[in-house]
N, CA, C and O atoms as a Tripos MOL2 file, in Angstrom:
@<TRIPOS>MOLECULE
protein
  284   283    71     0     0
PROTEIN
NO_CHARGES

@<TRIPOS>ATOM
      1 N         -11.3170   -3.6450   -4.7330 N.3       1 UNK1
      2 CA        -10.0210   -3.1970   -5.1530 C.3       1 UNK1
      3 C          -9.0350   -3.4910   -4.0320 C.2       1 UNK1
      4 O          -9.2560   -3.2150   -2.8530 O.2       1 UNK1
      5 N          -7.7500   -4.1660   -4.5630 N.am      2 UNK2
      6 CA         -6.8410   -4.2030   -3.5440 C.3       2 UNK2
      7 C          -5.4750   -3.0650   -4.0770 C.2       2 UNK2
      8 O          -5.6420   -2.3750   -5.0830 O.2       2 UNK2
      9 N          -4.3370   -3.0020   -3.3770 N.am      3 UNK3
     10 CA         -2.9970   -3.0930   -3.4220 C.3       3 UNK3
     11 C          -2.0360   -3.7380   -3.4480 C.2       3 UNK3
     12 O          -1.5570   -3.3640   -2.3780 O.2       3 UNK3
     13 N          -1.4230   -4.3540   -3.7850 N.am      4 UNK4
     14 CA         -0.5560   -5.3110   -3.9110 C.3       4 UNK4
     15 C           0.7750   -4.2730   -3.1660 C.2       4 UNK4
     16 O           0.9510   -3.1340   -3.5970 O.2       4 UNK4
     17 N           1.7640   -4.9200   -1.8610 N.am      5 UNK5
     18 CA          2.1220   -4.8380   -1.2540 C.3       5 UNK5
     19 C           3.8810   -5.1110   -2.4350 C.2       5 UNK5
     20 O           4.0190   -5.9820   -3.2940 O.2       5 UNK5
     21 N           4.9670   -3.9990   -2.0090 N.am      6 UNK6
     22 CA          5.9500   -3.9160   -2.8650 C.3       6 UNK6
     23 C           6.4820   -5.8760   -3.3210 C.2       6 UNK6
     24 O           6.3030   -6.9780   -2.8020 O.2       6 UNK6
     25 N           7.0330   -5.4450   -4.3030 N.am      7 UNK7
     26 CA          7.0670   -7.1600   -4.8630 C.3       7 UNK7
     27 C           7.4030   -8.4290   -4.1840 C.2       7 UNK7
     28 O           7.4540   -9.4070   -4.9300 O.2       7 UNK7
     29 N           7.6240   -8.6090   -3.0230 N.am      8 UNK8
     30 CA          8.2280   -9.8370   -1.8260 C.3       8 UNK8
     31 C           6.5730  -10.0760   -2.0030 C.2       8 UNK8
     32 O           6.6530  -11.2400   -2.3970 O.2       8 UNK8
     33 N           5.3560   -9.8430   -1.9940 N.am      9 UNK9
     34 CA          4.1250  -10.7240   -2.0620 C.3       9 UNK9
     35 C           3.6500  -11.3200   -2.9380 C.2       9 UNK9
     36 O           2.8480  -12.2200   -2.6910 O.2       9 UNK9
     37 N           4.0680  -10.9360   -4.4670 N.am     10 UNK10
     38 CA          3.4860  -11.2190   -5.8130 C.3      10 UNK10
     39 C           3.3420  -12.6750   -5.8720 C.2      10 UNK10
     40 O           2.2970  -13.1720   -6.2910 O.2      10 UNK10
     41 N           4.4780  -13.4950   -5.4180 N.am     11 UNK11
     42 CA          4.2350  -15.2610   -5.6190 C.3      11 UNK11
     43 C           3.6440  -15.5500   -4.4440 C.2      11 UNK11
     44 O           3.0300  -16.5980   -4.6460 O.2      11 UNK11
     45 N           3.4270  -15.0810   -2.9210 N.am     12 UNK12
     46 CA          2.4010  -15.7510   -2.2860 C.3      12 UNK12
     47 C           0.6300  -15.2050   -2.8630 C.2      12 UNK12
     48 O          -0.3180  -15.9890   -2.9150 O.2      12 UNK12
     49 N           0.5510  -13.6970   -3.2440 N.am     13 UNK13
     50 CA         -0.2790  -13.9000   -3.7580 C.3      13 UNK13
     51 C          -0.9220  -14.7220   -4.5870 C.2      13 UNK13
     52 O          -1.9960  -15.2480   -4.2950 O.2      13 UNK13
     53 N          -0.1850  -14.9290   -5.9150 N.am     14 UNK14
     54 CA         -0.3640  -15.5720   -7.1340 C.3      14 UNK14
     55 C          -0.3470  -17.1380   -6.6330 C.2      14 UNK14
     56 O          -0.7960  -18.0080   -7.3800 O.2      14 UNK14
     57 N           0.1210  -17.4220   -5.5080 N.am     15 UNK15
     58 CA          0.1620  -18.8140   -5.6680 C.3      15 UNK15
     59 C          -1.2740  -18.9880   -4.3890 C.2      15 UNK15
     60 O          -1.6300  -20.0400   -3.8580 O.2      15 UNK15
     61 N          -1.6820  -18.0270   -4.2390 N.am     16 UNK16
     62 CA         -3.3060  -17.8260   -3.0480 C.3      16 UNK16
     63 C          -4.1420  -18.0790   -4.4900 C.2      16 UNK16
     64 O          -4.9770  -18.9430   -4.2220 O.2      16 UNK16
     65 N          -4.2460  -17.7700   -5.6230 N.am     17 UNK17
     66 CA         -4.9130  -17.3920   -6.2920 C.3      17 UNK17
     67 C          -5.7800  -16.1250   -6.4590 C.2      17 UNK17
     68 O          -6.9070  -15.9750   -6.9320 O.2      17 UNK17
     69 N          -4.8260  -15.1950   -5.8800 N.am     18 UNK18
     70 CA         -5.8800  -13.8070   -5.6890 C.3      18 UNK18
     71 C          -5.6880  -13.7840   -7.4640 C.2      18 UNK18
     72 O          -4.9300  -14.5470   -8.0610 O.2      18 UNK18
     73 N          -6.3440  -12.9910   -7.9620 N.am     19 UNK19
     74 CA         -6.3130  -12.6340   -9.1970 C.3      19 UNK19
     75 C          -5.6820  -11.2250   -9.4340 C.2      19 UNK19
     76 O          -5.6560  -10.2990   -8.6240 O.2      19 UNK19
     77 N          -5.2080  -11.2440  -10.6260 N.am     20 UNK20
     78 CA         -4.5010   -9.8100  -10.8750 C.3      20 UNK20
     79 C          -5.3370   -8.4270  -10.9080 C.2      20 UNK20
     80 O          -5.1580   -7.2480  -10.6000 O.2      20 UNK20
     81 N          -6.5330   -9.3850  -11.5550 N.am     21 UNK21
     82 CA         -7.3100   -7.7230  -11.9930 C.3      21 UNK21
     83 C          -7.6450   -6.8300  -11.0700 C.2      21 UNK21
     84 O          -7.5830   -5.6140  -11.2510 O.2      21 UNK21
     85 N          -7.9380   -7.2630  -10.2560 N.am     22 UNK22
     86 CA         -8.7700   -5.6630   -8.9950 C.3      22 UNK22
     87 C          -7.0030   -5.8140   -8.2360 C.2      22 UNK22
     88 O          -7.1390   -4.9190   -7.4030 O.2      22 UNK22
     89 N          -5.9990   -6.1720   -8.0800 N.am     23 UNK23
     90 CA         -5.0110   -5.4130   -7.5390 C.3      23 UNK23
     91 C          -4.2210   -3.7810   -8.4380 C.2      23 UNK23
     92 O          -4.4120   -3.6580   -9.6470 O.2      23 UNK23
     93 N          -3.7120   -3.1140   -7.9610 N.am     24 UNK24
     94 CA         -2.9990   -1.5710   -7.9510 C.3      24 UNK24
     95 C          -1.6820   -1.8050   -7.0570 C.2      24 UNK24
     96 O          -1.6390   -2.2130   -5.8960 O.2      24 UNK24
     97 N          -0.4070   -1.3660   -8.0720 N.am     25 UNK25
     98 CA          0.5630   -0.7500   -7.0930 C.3      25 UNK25
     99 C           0.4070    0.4230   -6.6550 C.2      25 UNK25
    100 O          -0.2490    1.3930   -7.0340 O.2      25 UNK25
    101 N           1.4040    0.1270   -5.4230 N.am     26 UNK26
    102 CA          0.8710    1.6850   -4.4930 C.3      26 UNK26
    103 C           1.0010    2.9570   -5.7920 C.2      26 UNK26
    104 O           0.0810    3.7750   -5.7790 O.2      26 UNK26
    105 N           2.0100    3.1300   -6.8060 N.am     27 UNK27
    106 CA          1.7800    4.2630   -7.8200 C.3      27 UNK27
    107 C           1.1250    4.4750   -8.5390 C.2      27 UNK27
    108 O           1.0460    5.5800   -9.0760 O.2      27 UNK27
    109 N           0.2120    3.2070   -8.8880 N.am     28 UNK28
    110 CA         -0.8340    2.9090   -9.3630 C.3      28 UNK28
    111 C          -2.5410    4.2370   -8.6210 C.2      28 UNK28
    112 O          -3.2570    5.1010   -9.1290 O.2      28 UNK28
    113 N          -2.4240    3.7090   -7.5040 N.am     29 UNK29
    114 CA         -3.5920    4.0630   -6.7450 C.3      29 UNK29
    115 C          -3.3350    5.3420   -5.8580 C.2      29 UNK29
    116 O          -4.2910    5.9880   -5.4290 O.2      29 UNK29
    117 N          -1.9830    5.7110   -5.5790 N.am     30 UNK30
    118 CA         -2.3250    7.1590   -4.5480 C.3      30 UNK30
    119 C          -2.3030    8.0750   -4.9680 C.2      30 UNK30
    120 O          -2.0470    9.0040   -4.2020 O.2      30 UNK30
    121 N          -2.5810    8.4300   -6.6000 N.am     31 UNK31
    122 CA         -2.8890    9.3840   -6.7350 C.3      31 UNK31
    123 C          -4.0720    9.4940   -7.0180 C.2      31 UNK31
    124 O          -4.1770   10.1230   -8.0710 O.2      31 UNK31
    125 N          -5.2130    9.1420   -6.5280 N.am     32 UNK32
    126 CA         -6.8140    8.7890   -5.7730 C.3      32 UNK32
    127 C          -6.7530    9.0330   -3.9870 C.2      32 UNK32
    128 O          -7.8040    9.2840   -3.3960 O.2      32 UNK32
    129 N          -5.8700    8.9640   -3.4780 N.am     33 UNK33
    130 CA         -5.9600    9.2750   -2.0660 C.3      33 UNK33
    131 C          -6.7350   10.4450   -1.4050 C.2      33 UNK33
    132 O          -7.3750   10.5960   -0.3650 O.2      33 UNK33
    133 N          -6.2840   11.4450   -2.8130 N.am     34 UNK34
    134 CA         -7.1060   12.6050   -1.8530 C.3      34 UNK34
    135 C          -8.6370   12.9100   -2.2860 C.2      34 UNK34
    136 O          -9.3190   13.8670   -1.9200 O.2      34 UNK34
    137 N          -8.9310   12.0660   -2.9840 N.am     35 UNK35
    138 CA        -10.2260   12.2390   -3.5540 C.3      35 UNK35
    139 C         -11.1870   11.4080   -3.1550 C.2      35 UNK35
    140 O         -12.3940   11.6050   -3.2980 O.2      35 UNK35
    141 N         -10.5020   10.1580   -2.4830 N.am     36 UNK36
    142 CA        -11.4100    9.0170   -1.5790 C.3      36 UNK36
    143 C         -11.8020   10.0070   -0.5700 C.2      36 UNK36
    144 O         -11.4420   11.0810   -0.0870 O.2      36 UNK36
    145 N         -13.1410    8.7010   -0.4530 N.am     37 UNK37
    146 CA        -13.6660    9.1500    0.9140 C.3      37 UNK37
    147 C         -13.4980    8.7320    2.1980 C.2      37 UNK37
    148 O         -13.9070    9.2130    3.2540 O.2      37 UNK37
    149 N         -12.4140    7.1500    1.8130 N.am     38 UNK38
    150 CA        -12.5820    6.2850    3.2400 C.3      38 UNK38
    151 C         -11.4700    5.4580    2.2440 C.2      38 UNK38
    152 O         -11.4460    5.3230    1.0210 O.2      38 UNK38
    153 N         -10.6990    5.0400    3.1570 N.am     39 UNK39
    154 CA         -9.3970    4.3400    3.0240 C.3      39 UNK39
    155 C          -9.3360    2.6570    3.8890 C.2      39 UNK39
    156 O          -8.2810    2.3680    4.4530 O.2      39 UNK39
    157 N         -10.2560    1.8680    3.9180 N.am     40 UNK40
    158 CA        -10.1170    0.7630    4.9100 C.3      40 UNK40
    159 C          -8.9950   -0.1460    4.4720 C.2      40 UNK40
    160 O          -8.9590   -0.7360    3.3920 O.2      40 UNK40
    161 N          -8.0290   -0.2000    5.4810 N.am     41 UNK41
    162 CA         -7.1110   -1.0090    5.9130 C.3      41 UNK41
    163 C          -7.4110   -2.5820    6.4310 C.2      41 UNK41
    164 O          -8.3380   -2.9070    7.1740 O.2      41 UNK41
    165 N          -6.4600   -3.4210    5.8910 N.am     42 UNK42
    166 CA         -6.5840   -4.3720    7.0300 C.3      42 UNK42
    167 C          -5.3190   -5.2520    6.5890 C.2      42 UNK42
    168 O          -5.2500   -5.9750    5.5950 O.2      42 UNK42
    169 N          -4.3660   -5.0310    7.5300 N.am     43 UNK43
    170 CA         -3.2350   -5.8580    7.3450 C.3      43 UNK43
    171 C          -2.4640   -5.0460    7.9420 C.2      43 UNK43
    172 O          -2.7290   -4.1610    8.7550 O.2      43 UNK43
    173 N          -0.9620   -5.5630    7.2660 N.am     44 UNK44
    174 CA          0.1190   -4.8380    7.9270 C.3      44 UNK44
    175 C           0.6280   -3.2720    7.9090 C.2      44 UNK44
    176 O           0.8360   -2.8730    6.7630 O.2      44 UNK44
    177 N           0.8120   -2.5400    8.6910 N.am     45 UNK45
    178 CA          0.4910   -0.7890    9.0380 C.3      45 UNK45
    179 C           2.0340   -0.5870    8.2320 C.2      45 UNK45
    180 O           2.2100    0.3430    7.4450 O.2      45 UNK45
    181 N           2.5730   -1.0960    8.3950 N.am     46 UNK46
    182 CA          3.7610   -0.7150    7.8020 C.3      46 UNK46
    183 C           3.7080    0.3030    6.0690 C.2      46 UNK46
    184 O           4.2930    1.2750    5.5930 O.2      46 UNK46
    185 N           2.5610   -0.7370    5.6120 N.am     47 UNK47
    186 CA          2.1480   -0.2420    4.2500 C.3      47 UNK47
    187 C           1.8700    1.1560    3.8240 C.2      47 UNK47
    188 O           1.9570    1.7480    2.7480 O.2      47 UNK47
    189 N           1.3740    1.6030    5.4570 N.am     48 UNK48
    190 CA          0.4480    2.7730    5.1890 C.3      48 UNK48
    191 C           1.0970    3.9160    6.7920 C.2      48 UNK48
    192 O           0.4610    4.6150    7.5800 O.2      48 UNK48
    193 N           2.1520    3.6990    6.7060 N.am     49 UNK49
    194 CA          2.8760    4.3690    7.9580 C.3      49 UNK49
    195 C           3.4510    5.9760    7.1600 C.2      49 UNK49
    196 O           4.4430    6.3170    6.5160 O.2      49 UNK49
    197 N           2.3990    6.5320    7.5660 N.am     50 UNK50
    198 CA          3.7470    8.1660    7.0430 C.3      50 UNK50
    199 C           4.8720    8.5930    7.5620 C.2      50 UNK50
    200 O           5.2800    9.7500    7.4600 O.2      50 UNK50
    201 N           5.6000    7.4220    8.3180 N.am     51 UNK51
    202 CA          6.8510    7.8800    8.8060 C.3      51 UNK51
    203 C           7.9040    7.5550    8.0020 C.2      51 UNK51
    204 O           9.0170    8.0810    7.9940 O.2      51 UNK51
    205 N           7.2640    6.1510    6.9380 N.am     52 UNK52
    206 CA          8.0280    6.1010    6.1900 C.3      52 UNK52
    207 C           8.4960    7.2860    5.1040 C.2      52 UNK52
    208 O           9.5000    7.1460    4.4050 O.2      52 UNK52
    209 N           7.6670    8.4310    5.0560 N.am     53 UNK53
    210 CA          8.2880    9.6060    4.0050 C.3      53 UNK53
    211 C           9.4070   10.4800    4.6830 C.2      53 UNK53
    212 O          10.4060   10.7470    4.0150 O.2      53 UNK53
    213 N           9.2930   10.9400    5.9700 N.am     54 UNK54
    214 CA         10.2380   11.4120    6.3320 C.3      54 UNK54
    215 C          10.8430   11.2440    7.7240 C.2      54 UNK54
    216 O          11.5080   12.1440    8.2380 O.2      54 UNK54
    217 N          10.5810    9.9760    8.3770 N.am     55 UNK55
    218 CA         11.3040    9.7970    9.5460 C.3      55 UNK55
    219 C          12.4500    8.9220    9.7270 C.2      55 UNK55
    220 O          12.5470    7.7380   10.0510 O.2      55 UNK55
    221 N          13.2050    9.7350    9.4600 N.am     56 UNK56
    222 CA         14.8210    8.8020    8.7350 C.3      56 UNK56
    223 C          15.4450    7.5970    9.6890 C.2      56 UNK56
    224 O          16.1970    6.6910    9.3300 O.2      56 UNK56
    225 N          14.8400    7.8930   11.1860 N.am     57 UNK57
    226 CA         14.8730    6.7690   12.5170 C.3      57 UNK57
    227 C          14.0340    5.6010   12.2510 C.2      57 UNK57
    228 O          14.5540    4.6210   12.7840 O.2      57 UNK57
    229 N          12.6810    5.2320   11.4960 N.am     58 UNK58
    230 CA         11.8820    4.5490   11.1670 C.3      58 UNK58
    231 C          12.6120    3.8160   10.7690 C.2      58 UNK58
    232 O          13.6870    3.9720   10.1900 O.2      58 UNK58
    233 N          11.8840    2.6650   11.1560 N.am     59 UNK59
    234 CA         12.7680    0.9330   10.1320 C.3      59 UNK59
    235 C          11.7860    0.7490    8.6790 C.2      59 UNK59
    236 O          11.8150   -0.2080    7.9040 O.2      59 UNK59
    237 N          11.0150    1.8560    8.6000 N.am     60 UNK60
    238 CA         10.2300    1.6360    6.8930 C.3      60 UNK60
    239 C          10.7250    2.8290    6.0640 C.2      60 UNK60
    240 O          10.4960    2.9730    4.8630 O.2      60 UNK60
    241 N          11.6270    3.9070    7.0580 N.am     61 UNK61
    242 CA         11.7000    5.0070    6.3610 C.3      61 UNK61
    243 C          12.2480    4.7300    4.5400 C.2      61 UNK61
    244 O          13.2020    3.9960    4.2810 O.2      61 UNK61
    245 N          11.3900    5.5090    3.3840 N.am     62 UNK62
    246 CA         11.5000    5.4120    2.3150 C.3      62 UNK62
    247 C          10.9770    3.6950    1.7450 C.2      62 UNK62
    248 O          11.4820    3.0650    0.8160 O.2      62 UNK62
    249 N          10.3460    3.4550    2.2410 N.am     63 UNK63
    250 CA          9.3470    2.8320    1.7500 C.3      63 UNK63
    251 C           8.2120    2.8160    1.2580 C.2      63 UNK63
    252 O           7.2550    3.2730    1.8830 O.2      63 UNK63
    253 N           8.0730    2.1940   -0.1670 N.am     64 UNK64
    254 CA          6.2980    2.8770   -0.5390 C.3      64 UNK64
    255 C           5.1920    2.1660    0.1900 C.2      64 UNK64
    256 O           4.8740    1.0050    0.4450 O.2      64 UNK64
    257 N           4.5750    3.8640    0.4970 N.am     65 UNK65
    258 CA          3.5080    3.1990    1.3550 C.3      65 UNK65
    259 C           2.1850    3.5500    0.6240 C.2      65 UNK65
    260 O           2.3380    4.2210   -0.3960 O.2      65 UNK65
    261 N           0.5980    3.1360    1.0430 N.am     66 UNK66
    262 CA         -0.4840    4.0980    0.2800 C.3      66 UNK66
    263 C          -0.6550    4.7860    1.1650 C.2      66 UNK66
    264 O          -0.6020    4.4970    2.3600 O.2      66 UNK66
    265 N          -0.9740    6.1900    0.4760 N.am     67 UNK67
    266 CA         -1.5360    7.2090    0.7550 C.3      67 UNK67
    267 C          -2.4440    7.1550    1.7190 C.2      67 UNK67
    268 O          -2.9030    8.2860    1.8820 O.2      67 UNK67
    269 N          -3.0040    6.2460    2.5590 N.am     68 UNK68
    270 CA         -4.3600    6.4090    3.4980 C.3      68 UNK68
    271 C          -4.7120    7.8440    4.1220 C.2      68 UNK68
    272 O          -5.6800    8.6030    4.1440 O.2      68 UNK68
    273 N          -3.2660    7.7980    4.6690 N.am     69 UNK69
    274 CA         -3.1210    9.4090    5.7070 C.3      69 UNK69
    275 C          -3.7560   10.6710    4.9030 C.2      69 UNK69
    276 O          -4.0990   11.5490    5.6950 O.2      69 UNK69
    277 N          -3.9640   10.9460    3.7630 N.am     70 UNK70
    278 CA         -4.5320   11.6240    2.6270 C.3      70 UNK70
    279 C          -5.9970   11.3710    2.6400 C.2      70 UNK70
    280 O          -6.6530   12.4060    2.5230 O.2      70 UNK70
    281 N          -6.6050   10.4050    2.7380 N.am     71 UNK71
    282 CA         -8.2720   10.4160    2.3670 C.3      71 UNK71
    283 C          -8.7550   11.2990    3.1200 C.2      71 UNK71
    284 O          -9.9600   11.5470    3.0860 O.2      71 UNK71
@<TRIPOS>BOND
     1     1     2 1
     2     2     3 1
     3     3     4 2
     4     3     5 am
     5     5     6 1
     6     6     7 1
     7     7     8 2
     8     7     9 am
     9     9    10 1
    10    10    11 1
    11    11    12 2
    12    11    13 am
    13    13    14 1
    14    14    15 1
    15    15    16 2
    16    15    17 am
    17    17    18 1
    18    18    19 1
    19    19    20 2
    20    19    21 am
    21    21    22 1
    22    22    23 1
    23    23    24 2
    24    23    25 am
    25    25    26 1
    26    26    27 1
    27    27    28 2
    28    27    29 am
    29    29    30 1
    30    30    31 1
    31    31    32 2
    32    31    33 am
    33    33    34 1
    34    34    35 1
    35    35    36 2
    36    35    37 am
    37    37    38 1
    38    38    39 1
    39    39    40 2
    40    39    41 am
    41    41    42 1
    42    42    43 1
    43    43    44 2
    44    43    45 am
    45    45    46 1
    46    46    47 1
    47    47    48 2
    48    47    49 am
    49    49    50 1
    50    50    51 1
    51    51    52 2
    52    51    53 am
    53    53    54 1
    54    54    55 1
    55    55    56 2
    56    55    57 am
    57    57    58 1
    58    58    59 1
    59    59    60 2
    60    59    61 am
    61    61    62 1
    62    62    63 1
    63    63    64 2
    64    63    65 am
    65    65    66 1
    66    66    67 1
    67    67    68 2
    68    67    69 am
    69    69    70 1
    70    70    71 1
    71    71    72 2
    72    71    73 am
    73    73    74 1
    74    74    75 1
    75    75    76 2
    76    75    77 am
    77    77    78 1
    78    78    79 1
    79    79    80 2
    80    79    81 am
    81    81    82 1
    82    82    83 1
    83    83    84 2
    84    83    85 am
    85    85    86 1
    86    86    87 1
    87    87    88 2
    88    87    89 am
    89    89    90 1
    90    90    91 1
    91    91    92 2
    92    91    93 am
    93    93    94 1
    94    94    95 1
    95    95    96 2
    96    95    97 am
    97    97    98 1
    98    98    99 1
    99    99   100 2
   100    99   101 am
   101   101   102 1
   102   102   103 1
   103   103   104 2
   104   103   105 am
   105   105   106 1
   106   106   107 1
   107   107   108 2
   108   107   109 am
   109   109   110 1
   110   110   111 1
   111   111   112 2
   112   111   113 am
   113   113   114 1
   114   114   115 1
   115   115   116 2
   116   115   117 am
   117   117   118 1
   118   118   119 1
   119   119   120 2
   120   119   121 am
   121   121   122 1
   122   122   123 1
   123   123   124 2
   124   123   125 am
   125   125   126 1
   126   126   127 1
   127   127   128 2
   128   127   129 am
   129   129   130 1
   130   130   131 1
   131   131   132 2
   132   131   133 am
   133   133   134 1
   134   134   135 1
   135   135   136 2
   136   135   137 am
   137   137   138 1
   138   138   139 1
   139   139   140 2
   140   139   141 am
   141   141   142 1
   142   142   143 1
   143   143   144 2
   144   143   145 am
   145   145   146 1
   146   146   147 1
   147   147   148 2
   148   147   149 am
   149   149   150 1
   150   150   151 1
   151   151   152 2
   152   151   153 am
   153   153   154 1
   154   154   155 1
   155   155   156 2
   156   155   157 am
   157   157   158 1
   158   158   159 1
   159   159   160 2
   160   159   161 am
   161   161   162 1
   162   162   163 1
   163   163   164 2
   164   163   165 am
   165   165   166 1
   166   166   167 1
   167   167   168 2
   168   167   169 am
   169   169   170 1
   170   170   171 1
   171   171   172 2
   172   171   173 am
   173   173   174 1
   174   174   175 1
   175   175   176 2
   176   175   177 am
   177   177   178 1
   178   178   179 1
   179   179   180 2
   180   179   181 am
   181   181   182 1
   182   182   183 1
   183   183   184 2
   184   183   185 am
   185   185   186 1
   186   186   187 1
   187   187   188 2
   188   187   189 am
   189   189   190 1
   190   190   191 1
   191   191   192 2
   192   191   193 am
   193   193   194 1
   194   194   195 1
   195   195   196 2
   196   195   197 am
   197   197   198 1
   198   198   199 1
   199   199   200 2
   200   199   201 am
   201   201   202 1
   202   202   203 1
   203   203   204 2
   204   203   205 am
   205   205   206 1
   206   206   207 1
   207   207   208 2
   208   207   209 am
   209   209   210 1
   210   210   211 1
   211   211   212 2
   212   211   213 am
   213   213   214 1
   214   214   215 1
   215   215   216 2
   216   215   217 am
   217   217   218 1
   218   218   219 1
   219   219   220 2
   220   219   221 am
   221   221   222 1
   222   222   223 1
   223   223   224 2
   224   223   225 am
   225   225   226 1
   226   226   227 1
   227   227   228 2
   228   227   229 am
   229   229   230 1
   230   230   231 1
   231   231   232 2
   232   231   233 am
   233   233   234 1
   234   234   235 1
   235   235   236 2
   236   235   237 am
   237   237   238 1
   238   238   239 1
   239   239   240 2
   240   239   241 am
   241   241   242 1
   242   242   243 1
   243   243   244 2
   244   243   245 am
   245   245   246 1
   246   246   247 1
   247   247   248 2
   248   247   249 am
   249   249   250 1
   250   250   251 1
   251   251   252 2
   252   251   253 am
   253   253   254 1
   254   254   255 1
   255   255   256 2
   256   255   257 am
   257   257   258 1
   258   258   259 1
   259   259   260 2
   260   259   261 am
   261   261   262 1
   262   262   263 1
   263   263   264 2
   264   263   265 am
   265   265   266 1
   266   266   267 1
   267   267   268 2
   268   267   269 am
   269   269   270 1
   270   270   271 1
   271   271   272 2
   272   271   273 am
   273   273   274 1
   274   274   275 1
   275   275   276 2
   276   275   277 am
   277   277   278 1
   278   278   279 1
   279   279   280 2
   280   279   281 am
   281   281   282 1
   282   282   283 1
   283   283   284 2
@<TRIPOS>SUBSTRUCTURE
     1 UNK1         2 RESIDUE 1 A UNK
     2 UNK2         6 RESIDUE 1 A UNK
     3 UNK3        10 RESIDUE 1 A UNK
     4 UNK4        14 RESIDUE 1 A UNK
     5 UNK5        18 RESIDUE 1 A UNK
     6 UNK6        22 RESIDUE 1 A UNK
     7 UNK7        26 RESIDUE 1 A UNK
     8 UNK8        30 RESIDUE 1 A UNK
     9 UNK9        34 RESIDUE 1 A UNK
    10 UNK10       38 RESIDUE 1 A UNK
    11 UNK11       42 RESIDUE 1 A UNK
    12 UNK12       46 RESIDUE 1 A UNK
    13 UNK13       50 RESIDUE 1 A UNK
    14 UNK14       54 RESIDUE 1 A UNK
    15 UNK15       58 RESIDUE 1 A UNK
    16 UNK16       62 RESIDUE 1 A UNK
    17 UNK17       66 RESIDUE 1 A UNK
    18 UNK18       70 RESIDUE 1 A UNK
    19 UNK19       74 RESIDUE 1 A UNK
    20 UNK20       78 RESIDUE 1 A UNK
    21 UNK21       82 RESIDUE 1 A UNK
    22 UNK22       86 RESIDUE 1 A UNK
    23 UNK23       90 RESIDUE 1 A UNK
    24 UNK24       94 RESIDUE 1 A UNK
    25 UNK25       98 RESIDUE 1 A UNK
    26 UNK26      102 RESIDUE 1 A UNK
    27 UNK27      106 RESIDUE 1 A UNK
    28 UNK28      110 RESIDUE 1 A UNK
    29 UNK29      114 RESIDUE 1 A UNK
    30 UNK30      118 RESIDUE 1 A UNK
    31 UNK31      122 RESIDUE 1 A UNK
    32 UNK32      126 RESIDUE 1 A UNK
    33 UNK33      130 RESIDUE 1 A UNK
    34 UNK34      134 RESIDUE 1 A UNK
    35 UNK35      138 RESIDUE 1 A UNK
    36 UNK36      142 RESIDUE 1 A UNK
    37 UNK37      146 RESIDUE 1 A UNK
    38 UNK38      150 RESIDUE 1 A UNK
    39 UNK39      154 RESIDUE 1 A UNK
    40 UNK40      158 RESIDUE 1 A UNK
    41 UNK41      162 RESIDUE 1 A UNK
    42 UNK42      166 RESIDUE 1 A UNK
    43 UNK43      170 RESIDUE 1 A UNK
    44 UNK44      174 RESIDUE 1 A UNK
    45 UNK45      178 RESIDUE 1 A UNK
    46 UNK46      182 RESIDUE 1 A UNK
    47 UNK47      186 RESIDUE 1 A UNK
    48 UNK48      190 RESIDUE 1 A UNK
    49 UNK49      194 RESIDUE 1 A UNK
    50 UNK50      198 RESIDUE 1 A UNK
    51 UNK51      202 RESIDUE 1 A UNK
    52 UNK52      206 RESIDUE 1 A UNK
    53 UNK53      210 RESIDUE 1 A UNK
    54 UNK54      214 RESIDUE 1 A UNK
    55 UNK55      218 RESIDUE 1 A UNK
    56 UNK56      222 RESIDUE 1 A UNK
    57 UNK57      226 RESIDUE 1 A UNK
    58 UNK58      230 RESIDUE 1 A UNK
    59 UNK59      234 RESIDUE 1 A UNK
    60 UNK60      238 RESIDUE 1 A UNK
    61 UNK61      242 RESIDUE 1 A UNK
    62 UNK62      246 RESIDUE 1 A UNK
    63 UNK63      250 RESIDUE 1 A UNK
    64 UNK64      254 RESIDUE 1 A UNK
    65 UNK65      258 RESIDUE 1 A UNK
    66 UNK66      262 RESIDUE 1 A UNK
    67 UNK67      266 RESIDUE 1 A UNK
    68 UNK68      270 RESIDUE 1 A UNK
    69 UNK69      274 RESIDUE 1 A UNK
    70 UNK70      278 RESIDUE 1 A UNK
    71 UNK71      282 RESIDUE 1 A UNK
């Protein structure tokens, strides 16, 4: 299972050939966050930064991120 990263990735994905089926938008999938057991990352942190919910100084602030910080 992946995430698909807010829409600026959809055509490098699609043109990688990842396939659609095992991707989730982040609204898709965090509401499973707290019920995982393990959240592995690998890419850019930005995705998964909880400063983006309320640190209004952040350069991601209000950005959707996944839930990791939750598992």
């Amino acid at each position: 299972m992946a995430v698909r990263l807010p829409g600026h990735m959809n055509v490098p994905l699609t043109r990688a050939g990842v396939p659609n089926d095992p991707i989730f938008e982040f609204a898709e999938i965090n509401s499973e966050s707290e019920i995982a057991g393990v959240a592995p990352i690998t890419g850019a942190n930005d995705g998964v930064n909880p400063s983006a919910r309320r640190d209004t100084s952040s350069p991601v602030y209000r950005t959707p991120i996944l839930n990791a910080d939750k598992t």
